[in-house]
C-alpha distance (Angstrom), angle and dihedral (degrees) to the residues before:
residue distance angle dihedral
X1 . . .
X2 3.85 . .
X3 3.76 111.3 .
X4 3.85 134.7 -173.9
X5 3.61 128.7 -162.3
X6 3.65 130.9 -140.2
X7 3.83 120.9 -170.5
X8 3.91 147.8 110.6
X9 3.67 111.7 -157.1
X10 4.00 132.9 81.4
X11 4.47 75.8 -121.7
X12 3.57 85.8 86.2
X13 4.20 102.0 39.3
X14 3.51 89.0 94.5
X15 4.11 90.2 50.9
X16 3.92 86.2 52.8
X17 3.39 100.0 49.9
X18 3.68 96.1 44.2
X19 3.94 84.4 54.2
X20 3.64 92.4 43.0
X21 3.84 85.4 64.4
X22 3.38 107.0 48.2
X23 3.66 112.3 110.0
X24 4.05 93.1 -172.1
X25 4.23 90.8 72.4
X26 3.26 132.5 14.6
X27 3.80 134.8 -127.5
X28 3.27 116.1 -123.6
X29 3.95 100.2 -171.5
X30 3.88 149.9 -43.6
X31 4.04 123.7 -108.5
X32 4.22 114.6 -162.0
X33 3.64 133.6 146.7
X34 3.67 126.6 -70.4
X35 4.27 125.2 -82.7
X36 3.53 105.7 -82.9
X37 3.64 133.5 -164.1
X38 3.86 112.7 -106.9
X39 3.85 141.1 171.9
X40 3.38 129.2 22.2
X41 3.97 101.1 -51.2
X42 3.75 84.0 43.0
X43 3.58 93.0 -126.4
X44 3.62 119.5 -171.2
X45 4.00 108.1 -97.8
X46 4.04 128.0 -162.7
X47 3.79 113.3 -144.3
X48 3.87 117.0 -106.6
X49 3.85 97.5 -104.4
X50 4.22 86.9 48.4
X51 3.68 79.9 58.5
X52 2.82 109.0 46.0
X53 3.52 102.8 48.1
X54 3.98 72.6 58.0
X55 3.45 92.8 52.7
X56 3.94 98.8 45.6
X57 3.77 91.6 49.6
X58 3.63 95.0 -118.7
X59 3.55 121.7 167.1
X60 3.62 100.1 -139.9
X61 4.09 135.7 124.5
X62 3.38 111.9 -106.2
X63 4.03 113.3 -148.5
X64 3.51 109.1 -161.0
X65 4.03 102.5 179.4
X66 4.12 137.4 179.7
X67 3.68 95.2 -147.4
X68 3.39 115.0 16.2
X69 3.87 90.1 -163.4
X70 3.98 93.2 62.1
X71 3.82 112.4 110.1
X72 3.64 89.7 -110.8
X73 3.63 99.1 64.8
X74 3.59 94.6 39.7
X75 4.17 93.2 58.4
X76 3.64 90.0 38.4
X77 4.02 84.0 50.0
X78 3.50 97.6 47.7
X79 3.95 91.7 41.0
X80 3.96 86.1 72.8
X81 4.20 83.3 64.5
X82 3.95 88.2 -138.5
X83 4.24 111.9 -167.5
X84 3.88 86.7 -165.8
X85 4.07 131.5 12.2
X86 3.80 115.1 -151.5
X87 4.03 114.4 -148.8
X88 3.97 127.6 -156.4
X89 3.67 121.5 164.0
X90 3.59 104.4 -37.5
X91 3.76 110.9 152.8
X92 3.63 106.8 -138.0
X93 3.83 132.2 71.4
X94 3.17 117.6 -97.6
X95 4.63 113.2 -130.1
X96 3.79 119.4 -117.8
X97 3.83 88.9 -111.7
X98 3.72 96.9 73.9
């Protein structure tokens, strides 16, 4: 089974690791919100699953969209040919099309 994951927060790290390690399917990729600046210096800052996915070594594309309901991040989403998208905390609405 090919599965994607969509999320933002470190609440769903221990989601993406656990699917990161499953040798039964395979993960096909992570989707999160953009770098933003944060802190006082404003310093551009990845999300934690962006890092993660970093951090673990994984050998996955990271999308990282505005809107996930523009055209472009719905072809790039369906390019990964997910069978089953796993959501945690990601802060937009996902379109019917997914």
């Amino acid at each position: 089974m090919r599965i994607l994951f969509i999320g933002t927060g470190e609440i769903g790290l221990p989601t993406l690791r656990m699917l990161s390690n499953w040798r039964e399917h395979k993960l096909v990729g992570v989707v999160t919100q953009p770098d933003k600046p944060a802190g006082r210096d404003q310093k551009l800052t990845s999300p934690s699953p962006k890092q993660a996915v970093q951090d673990l070594g994984l050998d996955l594309p990271v999308l990282q969209p505005d809107r996930i309901k523009s055209l472009e991040s719905v072809d790039a989403i369906r390019a990964l040919k997910p069978d089953v998208i796993v959501v945690m905390a990601y802060g937009q609405i996902l379109p019917r099309g997914l």
